[in-house]
C-alpha beads as a LAMMPS data file, in Angstrom:
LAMMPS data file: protein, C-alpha beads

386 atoms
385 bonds

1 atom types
1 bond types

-500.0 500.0 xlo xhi
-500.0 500.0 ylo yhi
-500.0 500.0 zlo zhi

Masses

1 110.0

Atoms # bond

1 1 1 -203.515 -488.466 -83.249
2 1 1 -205.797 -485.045 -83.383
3 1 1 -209.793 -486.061 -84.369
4 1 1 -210.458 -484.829 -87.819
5 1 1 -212.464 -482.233 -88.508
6 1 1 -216.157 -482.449 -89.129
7 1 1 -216.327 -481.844 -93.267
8 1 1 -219.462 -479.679 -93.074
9 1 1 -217.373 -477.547 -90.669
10 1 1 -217.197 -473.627 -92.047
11 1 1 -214.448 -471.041 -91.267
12 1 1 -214.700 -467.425 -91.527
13 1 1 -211.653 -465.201 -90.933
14 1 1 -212.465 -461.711 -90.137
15 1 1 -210.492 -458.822 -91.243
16 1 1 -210.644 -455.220 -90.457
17 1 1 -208.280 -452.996 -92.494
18 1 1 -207.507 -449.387 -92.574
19 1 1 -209.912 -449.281 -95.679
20 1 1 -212.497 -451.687 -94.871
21 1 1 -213.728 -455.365 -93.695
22 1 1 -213.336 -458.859 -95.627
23 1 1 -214.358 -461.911 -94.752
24 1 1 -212.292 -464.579 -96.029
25 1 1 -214.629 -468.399 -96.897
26 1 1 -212.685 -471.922 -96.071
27 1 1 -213.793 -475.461 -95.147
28 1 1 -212.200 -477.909 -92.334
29 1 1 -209.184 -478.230 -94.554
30 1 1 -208.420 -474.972 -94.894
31 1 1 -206.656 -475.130 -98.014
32 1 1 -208.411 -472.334 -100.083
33 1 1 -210.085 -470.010 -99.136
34 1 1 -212.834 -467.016 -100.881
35 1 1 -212.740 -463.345 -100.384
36 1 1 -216.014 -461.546 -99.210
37 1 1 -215.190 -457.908 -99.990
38 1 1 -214.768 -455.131 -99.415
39 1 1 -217.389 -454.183 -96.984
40 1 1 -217.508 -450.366 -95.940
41 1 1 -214.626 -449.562 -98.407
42 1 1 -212.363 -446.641 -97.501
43 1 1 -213.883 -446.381 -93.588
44 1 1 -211.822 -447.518 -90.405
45 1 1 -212.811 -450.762 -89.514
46 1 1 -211.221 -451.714 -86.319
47 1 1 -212.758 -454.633 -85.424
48 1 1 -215.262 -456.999 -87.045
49 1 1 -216.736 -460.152 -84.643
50 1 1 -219.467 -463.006 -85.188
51 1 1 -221.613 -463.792 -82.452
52 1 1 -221.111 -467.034 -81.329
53 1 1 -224.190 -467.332 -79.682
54 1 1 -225.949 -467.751 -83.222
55 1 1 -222.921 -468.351 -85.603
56 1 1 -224.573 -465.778 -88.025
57 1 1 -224.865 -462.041 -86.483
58 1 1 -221.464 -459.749 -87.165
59 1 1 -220.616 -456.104 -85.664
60 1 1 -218.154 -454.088 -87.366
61 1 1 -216.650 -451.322 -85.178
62 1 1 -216.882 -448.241 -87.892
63 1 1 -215.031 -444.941 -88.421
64 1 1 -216.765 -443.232 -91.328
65 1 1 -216.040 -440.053 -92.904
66 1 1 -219.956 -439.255 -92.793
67 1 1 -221.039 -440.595 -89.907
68 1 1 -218.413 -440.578 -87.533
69 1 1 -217.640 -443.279 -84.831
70 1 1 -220.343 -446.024 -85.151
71 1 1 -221.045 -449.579 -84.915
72 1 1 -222.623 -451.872 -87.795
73 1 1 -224.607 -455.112 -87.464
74 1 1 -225.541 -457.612 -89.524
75 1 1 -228.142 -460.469 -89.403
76 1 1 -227.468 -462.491 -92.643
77 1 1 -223.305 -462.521 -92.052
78 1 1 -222.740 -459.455 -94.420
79 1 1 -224.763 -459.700 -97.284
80 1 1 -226.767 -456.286 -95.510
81 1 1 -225.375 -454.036 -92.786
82 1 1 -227.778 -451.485 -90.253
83 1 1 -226.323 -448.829 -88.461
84 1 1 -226.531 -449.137 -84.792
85 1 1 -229.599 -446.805 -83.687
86 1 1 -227.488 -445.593 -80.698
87 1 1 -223.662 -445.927 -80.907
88 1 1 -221.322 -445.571 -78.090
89 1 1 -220.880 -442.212 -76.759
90 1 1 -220.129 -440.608 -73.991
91 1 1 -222.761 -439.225 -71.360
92 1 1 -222.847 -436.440 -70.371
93 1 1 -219.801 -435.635 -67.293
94 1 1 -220.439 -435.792 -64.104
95 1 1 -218.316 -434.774 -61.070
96 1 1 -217.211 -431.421 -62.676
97 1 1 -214.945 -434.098 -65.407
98 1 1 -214.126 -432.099 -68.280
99 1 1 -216.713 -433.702 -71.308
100 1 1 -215.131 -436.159 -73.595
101 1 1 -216.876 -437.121 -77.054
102 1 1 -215.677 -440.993 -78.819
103 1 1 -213.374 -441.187 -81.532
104 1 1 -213.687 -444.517 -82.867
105 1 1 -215.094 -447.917 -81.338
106 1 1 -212.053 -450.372 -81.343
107 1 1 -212.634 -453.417 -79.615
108 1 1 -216.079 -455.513 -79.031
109 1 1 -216.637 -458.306 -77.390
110 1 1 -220.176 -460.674 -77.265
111 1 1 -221.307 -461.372 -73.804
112 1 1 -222.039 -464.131 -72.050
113 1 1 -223.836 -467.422 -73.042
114 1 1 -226.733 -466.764 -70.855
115 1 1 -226.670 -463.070 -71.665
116 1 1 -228.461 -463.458 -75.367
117 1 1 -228.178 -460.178 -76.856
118 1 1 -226.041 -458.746 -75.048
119 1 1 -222.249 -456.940 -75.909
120 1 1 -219.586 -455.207 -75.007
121 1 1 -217.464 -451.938 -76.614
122 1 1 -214.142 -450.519 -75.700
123 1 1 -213.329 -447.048 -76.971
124 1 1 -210.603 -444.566 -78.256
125 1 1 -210.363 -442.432 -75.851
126 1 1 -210.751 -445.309 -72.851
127 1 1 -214.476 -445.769 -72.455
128 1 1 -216.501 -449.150 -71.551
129 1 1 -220.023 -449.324 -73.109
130 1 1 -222.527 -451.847 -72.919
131 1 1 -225.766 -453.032 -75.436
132 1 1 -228.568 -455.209 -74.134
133 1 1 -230.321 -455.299 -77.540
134 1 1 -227.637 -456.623 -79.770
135 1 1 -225.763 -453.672 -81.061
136 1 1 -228.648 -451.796 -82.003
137 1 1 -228.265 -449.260 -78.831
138 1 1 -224.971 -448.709 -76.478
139 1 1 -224.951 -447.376 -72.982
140 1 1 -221.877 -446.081 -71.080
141 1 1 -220.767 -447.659 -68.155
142 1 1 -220.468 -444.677 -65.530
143 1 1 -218.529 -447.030 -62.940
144 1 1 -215.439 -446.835 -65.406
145 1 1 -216.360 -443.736 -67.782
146 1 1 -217.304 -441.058 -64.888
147 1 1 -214.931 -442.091 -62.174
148 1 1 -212.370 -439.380 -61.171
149 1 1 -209.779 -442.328 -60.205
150 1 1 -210.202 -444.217 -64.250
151 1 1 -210.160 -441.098 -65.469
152 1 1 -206.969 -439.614 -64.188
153 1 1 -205.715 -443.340 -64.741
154 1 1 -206.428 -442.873 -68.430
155 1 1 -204.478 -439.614 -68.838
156 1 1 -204.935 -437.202 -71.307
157 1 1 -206.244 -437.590 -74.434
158 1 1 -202.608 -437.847 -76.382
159 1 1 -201.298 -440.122 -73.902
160 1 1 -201.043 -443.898 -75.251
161 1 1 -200.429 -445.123 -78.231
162 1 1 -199.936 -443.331 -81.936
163 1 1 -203.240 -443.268 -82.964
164 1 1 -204.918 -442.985 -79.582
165 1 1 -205.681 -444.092 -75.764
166 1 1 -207.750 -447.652 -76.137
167 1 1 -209.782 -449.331 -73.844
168 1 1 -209.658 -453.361 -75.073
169 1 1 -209.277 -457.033 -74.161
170 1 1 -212.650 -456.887 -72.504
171 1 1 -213.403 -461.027 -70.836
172 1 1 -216.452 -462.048 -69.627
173 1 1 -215.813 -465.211 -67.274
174 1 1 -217.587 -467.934 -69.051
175 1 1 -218.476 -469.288 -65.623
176 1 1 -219.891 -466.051 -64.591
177 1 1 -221.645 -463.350 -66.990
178 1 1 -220.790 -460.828 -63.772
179 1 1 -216.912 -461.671 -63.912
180 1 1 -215.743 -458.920 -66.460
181 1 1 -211.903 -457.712 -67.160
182 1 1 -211.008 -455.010 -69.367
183 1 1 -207.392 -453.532 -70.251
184 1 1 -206.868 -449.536 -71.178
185 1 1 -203.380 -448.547 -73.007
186 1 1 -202.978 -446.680 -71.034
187 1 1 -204.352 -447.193 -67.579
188 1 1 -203.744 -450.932 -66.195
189 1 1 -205.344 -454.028 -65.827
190 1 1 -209.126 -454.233 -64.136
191 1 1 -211.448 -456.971 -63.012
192 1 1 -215.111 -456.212 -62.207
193 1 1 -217.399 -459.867 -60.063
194 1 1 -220.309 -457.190 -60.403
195 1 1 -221.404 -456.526 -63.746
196 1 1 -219.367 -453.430 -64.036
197 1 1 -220.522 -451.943 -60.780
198 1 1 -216.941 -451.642 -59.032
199 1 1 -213.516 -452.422 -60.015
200 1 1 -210.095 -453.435 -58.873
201 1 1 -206.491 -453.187 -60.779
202 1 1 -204.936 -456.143 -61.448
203 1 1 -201.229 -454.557 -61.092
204 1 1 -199.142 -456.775 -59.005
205 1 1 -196.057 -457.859 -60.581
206 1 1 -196.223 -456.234 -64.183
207 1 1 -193.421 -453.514 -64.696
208 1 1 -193.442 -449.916 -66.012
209 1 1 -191.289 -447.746 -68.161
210 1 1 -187.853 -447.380 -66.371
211 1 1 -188.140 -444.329 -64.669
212 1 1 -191.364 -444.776 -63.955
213 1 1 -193.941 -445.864 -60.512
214 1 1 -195.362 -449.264 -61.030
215 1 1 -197.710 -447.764 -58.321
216 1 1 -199.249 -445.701 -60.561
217 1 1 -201.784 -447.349 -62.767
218 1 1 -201.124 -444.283 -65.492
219 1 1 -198.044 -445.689 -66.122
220 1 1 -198.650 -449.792 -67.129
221 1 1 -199.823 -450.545 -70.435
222 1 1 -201.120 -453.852 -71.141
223 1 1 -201.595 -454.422 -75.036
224 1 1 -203.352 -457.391 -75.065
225 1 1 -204.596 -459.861 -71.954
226 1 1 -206.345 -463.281 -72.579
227 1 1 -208.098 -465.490 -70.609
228 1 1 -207.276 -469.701 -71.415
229 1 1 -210.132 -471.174 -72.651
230 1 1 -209.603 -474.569 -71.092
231 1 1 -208.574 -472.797 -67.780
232 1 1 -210.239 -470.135 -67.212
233 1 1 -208.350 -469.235 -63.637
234 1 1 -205.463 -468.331 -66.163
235 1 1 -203.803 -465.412 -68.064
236 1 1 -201.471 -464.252 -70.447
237 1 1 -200.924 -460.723 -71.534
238 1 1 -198.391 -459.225 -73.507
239 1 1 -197.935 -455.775 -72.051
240 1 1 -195.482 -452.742 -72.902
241 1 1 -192.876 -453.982 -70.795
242 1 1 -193.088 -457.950 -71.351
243 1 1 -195.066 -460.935 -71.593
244 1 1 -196.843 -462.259 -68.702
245 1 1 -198.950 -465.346 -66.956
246 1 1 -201.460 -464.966 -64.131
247 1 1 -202.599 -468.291 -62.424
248 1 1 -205.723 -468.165 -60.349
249 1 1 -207.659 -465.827 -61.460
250 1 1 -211.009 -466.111 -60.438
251 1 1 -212.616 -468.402 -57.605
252 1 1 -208.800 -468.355 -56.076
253 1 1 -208.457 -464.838 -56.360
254 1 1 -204.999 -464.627 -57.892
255 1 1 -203.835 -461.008 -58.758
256 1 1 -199.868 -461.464 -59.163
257 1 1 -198.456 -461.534 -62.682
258 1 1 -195.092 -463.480 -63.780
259 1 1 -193.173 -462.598 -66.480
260 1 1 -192.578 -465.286 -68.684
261 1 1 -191.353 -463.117 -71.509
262 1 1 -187.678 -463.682 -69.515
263 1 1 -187.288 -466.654 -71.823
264 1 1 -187.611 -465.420 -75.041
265 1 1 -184.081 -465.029 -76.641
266 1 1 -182.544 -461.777 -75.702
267 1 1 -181.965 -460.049 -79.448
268 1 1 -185.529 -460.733 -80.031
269 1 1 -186.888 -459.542 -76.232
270 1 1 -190.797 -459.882 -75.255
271 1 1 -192.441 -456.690 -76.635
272 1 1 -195.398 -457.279 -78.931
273 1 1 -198.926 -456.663 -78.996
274 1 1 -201.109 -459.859 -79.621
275 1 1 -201.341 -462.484 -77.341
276 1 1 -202.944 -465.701 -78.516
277 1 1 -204.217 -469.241 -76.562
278 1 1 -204.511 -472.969 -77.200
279 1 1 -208.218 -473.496 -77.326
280 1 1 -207.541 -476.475 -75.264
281 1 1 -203.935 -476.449 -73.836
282 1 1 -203.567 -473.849 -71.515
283 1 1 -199.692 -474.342 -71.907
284 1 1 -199.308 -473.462 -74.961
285 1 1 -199.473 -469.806 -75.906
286 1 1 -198.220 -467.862 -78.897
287 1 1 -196.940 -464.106 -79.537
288 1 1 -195.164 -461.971 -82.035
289 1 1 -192.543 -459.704 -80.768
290 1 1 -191.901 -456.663 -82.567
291 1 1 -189.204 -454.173 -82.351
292 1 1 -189.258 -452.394 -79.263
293 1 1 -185.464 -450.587 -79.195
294 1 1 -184.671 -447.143 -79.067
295 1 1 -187.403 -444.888 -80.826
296 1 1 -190.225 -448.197 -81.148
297 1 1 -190.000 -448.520 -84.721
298 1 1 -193.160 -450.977 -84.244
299 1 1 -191.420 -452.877 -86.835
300 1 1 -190.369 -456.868 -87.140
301 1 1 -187.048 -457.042 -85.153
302 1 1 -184.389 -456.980 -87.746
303 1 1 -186.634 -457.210 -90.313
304 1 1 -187.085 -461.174 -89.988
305 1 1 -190.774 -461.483 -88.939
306 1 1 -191.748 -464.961 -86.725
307 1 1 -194.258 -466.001 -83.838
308 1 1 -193.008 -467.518 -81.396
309 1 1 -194.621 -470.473 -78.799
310 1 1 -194.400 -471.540 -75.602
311 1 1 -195.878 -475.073 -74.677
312 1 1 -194.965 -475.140 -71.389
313 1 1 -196.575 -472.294 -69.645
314 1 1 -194.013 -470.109 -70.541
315 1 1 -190.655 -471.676 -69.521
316 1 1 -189.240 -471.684 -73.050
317 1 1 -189.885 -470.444 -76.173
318 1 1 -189.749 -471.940 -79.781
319 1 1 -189.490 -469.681 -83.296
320 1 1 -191.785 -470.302 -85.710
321 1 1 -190.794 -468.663 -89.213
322 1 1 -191.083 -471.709 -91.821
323 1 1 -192.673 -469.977 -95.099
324 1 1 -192.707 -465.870 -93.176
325 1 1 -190.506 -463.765 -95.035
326 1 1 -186.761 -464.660 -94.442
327 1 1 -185.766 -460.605 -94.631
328 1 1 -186.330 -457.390 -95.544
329 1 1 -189.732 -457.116 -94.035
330 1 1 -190.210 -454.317 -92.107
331 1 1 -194.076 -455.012 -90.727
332 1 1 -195.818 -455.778 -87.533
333 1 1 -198.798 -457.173 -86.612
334 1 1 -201.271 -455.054 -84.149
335 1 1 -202.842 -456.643 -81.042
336 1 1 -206.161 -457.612 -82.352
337 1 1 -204.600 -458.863 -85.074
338 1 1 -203.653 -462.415 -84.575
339 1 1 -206.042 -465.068 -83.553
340 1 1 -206.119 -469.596 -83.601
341 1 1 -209.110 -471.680 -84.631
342 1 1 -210.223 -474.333 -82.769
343 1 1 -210.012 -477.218 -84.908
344 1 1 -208.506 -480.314 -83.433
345 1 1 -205.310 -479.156 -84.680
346 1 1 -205.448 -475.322 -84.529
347 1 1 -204.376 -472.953 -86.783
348 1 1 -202.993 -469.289 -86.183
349 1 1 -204.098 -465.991 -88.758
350 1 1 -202.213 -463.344 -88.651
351 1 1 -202.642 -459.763 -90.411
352 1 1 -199.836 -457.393 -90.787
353 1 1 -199.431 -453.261 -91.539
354 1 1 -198.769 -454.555 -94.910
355 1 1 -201.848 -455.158 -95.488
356 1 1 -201.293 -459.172 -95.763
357 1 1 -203.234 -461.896 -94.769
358 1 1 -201.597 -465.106 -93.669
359 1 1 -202.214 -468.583 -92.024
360 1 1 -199.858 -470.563 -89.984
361 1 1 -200.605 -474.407 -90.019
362 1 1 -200.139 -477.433 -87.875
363 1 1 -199.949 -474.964 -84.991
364 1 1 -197.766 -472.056 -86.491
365 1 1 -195.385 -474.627 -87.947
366 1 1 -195.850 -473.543 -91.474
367 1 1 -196.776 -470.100 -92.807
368 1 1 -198.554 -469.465 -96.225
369 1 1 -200.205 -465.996 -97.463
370 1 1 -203.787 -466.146 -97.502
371 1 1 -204.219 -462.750 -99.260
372 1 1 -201.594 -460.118 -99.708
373 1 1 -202.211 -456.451 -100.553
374 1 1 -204.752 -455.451 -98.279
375 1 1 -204.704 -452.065 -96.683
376 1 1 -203.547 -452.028 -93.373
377 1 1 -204.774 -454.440 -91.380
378 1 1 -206.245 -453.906 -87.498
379 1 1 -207.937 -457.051 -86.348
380 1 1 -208.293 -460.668 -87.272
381 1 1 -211.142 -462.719 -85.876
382 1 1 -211.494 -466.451 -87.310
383 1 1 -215.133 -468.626 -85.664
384 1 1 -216.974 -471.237 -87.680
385 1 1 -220.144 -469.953 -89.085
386 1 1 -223.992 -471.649 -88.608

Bonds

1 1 1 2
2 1 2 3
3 1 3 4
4 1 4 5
5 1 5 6
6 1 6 7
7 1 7 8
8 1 8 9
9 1 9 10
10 1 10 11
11 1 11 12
12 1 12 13
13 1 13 14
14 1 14 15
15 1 15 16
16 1 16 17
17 1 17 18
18 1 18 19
19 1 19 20
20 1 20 21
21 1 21 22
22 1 22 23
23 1 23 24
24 1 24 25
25 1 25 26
26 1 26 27
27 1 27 28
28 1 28 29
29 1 29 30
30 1 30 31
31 1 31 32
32 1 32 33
33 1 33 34
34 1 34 35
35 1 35 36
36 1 36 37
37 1 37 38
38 1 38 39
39 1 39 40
40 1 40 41
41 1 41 42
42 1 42 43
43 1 43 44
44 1 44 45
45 1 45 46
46 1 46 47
47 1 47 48
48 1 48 49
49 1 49 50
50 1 50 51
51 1 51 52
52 1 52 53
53 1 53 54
54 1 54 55
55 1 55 56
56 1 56 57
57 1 57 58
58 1 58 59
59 1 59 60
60 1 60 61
61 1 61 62
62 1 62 63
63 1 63 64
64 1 64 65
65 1 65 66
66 1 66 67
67 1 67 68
68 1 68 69
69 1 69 70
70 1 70 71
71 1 71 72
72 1 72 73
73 1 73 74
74 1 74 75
75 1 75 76
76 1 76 77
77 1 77 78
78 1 78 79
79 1 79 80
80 1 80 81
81 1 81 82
82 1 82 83
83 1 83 84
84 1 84 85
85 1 85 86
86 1 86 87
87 1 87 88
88 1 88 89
89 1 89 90
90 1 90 91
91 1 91 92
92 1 92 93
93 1 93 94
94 1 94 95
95 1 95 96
96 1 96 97
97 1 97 98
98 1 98 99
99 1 99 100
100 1 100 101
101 1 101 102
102 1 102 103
103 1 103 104
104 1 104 105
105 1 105 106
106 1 106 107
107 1 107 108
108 1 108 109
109 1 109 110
110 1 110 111
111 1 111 112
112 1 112 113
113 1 113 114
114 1 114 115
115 1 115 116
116 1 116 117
117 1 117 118
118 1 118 119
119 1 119 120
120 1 120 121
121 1 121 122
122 1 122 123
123 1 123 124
124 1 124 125
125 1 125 126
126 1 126 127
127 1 127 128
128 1 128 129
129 1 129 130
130 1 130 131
131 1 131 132
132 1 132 133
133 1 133 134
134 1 134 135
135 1 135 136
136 1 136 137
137 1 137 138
138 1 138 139
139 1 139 140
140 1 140 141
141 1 141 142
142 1 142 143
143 1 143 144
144 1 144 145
145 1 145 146
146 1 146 147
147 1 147 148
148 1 148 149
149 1 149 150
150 1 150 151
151 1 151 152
152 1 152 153
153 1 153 154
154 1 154 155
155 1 155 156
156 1 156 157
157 1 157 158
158 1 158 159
159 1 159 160
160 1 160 161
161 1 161 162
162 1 162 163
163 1 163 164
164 1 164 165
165 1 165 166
166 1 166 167
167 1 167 168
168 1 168 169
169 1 169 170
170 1 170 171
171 1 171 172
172 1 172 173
173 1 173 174
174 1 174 175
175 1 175 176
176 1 176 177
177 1 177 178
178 1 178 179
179 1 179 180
180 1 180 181
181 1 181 182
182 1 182 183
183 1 183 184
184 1 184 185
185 1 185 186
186 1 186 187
187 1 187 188
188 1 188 189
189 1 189 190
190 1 190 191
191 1 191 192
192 1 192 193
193 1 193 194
194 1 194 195
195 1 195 196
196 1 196 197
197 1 197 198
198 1 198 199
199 1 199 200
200 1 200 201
201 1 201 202
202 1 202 203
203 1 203 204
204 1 204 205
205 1 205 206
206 1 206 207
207 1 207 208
208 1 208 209
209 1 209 210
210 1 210 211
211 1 211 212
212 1 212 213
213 1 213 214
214 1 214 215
215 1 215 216
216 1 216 217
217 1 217 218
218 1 218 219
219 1 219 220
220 1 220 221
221 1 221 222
222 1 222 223
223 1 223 224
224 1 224 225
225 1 225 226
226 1 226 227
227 1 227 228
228 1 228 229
229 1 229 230
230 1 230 231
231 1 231 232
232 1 232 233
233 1 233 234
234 1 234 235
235 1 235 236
236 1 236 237
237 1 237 238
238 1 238 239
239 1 239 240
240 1 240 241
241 1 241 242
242 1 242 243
243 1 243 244
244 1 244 245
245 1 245 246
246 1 246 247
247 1 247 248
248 1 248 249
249 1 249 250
250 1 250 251
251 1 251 252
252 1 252 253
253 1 253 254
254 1 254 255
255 1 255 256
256 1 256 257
257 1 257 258
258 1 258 259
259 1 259 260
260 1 260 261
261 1 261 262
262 1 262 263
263 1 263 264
264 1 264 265
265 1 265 266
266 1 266 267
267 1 267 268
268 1 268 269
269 1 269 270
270 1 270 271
271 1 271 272
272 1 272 273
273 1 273 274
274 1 274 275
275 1 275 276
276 1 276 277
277 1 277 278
278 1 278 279
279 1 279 280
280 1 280 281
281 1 281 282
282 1 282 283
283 1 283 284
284 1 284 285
285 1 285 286
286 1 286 287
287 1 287 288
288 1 288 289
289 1 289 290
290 1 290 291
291 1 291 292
292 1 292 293
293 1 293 294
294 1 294 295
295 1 295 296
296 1 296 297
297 1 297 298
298 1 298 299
299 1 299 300
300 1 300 301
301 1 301 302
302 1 302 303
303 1 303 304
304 1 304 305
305 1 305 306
306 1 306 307
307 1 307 308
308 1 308 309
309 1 309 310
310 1 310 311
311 1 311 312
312 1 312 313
313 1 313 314
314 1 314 315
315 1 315 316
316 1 316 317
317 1 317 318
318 1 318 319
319 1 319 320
320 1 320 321
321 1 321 322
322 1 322 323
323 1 323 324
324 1 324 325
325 1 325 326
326 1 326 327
327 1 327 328
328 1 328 329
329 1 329 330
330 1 330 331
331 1 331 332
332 1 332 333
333 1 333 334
334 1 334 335
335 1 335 336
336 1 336 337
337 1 337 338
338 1 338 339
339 1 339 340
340 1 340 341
341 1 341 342
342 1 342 343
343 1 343 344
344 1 344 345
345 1 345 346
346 1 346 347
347 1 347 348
348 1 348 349
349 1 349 350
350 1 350 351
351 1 351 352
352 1 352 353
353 1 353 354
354 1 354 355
355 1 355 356
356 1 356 357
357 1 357 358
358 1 358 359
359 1 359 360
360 1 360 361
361 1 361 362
362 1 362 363
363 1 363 364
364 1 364 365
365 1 365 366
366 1 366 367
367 1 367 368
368 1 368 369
369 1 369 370
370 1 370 371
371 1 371 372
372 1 372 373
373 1 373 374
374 1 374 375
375 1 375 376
376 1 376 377
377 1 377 378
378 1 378 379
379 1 379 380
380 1 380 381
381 1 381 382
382 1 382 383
383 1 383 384
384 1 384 385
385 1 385 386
């Protein structure tokens, strides 16, 4: 029988729309829960995240019609908001690469335990920045942002996805703050053991477009890769062309992915973008395909929306749909935009193009809107506060 949750335990779910950021109040029982909202109404918000290091600091990745790309922080979870003094953008190019300038910030990710203050940024178009001060100032990394080989790997700047090249699913190894990985769509997987000083694709087994070279890095598109938390020499991504598991990553040196997506029931297939982890059962794993025929309507397939889980590393997979719309709903849900808690027994969020909010209890076994009419919604991010 799962340990009960402490009562004084405090969620927070996350949620950056089209429009703006809410954060969403509930307890250990999750049963209600109170809007916060809306922050930075009618910007892009792709990504809001609480440090974890002090349960109380949030950055909110920012498009703004005035100001352009930037990155907010606050100290006093939301109730005021600073501009970062020095958001990420590009340095000036070196090796006679034409100059690039940053559209939006899209994913960010704290760093390690050790590392106090410090974080991590992935841009549209594909760019890696770094802050040492805690979001206040951002520095490019010039091993990934002025390197002829990323660059040509990134393509041009209308390559990737609809509304732009990414650079996401940065990991730091909580065993090593050096130990980074980072994912571009497009542009391949990479793993960095130096703090960001050199790189090396993580490729091997993951397929392309047919037609295409799986040699070339240009051509694979991860759209979201995860690292277990309760084994950290394993991943799972869910990429363009399927869902995937790598096992010894790390110490062993593992670099060969398997594609587990084989098992998920043929007129639903294994395209998706999120990708989300047990906190402690590195077994169990959940996604939610999308419809990935023909022109990519990016659309539930058939209209009949579900996750769907593996518990067994990826040998089968189970549909999860009790209380998700039996019909006639033509969303998706976009890679940053599922996420699990880790209460003794865990429970998935999920935002949708909609614009609705939604929690899946017992483990995805039952699904119930937490808020519906939301503008679009990008990313989901759920942590319990200080």
């Amino acid at each position: 029988m799962p340990r009960a949750a402490a009562p004084s335990t405090r969620l927070v779910v996350l949620v950056a729309t089209r429009k703006g950021a809410w954060l969403f109040h509930g307890d250990a029982k999750r049963k209600t829960f109170t809007a916060d909202g809306p922050h930075f109404l009618g910007h892009n918000i792709s990504h809001v995240k609480l440090d974890p290091r002090d349960g109380r600091t949030l950055l909110a990745a920012a498009k703004t019609g005035h100001l352009g790309p930037t990155v907010f922080r606050s100290t006093n979870f939301g109730r005021t908001w600073k501009e970062a003094k020095q958001p990420p953008a590009f340095a000036k190019p070196t090796n006679g690469l034409p100059a690039r300038s940053v559209d939006h910030t899209f994913w960010l990710t704290p760093g390690h335990a050790s590392e106090r203050d410090t974080w991590y940024a992935g841009t549209s178009p594909q760019g890696l920045f770094r802050s040492e001060d805690g979001g206040v100032t951002w520095a490019p990394l010039p091993a990934v942002n002025d390197d002829p080989q990323f660059r040509e790997w990134m393509g041009s700047a209308q390559d990737g996805t609809p509304d732009g090249p990414k650079l996401h699913s940065i990991t730091v190894d909580p065993r090593d703050p050096a130990h980074l990985l980072f994912a571009m769509s497009g542009g391949g997987v990479h793993e960095s053991r130096d703090a960001g000083k050199s790189w090396k694709t993580l490729i091997q087994g993951l397929q392309v477009v047919e037609g295409m070279d799986p040699a070339t890095v240009t051509f694979h598109d991860p759209h979201c890769v995860r690292q277990c938390p309760s084994q950290p020499d394993r991943l799972y991504q869910q990429n363009h062309c399927g869902i995937y598991r790598l096992d010894g990553w790390g110490e062993a040196g593992g670099d060969t992915w398997d594609r587990i997506g084989r098992k998920m029931p043929k007129r639903v297939g294994d395209v998706g973008f999120p990708m989300v982890l047990h906190p402690r059962d590195a077994d169990t794993a959940w996604v939610f395909p999308m419809d990935g025929t023909d022109v990519w309507p990016r659309t539930s397939p058939d209209g009949r929306p579900a996750a769907y889980v593996t518990r067994n590393g990826g040998r089968s997979w189970q549909r999860l749909d009790a209380g998700l719309p039996e019909g006639q709903a033509w969303w998706t849900v976009k890679r940053q935009a599922m996420t699990a808690d880790a209460l003794p027994t865990p429970a998935l969020y999920l935002g949708t193009t909609s614009g609705e909010l939604w929690i899946g209890r017992d483990e995805g076994a039952r699904w119930a809107p937490i808020a519906r009419h939301l503008p679009e919604i990008y990313a989901v991010e759920v942590a319990e506060r200080a």
